[in-house]
Every structure is written in structure tokens, then in C-alpha cells.
Residue, then its C-alpha position, 0 to 999 in steps of 0.5 A: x600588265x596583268x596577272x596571268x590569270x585573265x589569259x586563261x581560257x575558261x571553257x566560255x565562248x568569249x575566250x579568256x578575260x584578256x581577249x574580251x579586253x582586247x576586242x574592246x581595244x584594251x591590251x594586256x601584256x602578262x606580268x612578270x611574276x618571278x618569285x614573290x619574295x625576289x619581287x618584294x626585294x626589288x619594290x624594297x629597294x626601288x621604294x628605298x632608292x627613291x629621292x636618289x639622284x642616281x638611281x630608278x625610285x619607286x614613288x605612289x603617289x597620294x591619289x592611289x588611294x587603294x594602294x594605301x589603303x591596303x598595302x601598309x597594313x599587310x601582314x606577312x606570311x606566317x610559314x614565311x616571313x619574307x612574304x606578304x600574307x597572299x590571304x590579305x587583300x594584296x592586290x594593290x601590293x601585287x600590281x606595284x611588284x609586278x611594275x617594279x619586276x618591269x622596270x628594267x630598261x625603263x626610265x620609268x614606270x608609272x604606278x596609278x592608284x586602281 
């Protein structure tokens, strides 16, 4: 998955980001985005599931070593709270929002560090 972003063709000869991944055999599929707060809602309760014997859970690991060092320490939005501060480096936070708005259907869904 990827932001929608790369799919934007920018003027350049080459087409857009994700076409140049794709001629060198990378494939994208475009995330998911929904809302930002109804993402935030959903990764807070796979994150709280998680351990449940009965229900999906959203578990990072150790080695994503990004995603800790950033996403713990987000501040939120100040016009809106239910929101992360886009302003902040939330990339790590976003590519987990954008797997845990995939997850339905899943068994599961993997989540490397970046």
C-alpha cells in the first residue's frame, strides 16, 4: 500500500512514482484513507485487542524501529484533538493507519518497521 500521492502523474516523462516501481517490479496498491480520525479509532482498538484470543490485534514488533521512534511521541492536533498533528513526522503513524484500515477480511496484516 501507498499513499495516493505517488500515483499522481507530475508532468515527468517517467509517469508518476508508482509507475517507476512498477517497471522495476515494485507494485503498489493505493491505501485506504478514509477519515484520519476514524483510522486513528480503528488502529486504537486493533492495538487495544491485541493479546485477545478472539479478536484481530495489532502488534509492532521491536524491529520497527521507526515506528517507535516517532509514533509515541505525536502530539495531537490543536483545532482537533481526536487527530495527530499532520505537522509532526507521522509517517510511521500513517503507514500503521493505512494497514489497520486494510485489515478487513484479513487473518492478518504485517507491519515492517520502514
Amino acid at each position: 500500500m501507498a499513499d495516493d500521492a505517488i500515483f499522481a502523474r507530475t508532468g515527468s516523462g517517467a509517469g508518476s512514482i508508482a509507475d517507476e516501481f512498477r517497471r522495476a517490479g515494485v507494485h503498489f496498491q493505493p491505501a485506504k484513507k478514509q477519515d484520519r480520525v476514524s483510522g486513528w479509532q480503528v488502529m486504537r482498538r486493533l492495538l487495544d485487542d491485541a493479546g485477545k484470543p478472539d479478536v484481530p490485534g495489532l502488534y509492532i514488533t521491536r524491529s520497527a524501529e521507526h515506528f517507535w521512534s516517532t509514533v509515541p511521541h505525536l502530539a495531537r492536533d490543536q483545532r482537533r484533538i481526536e487527530d495527530l498533528d499532520s505537522a509532526s513526522p507521522d509517517h510511521a503513524a500513517d503507514a500503521a493507519r493505512y494497514a489497520c484500515l486494510r485489515h478487513d477480511g484479513m487473518q492478518r496484516v504485517k507491519f515492517g518497521g520502514m
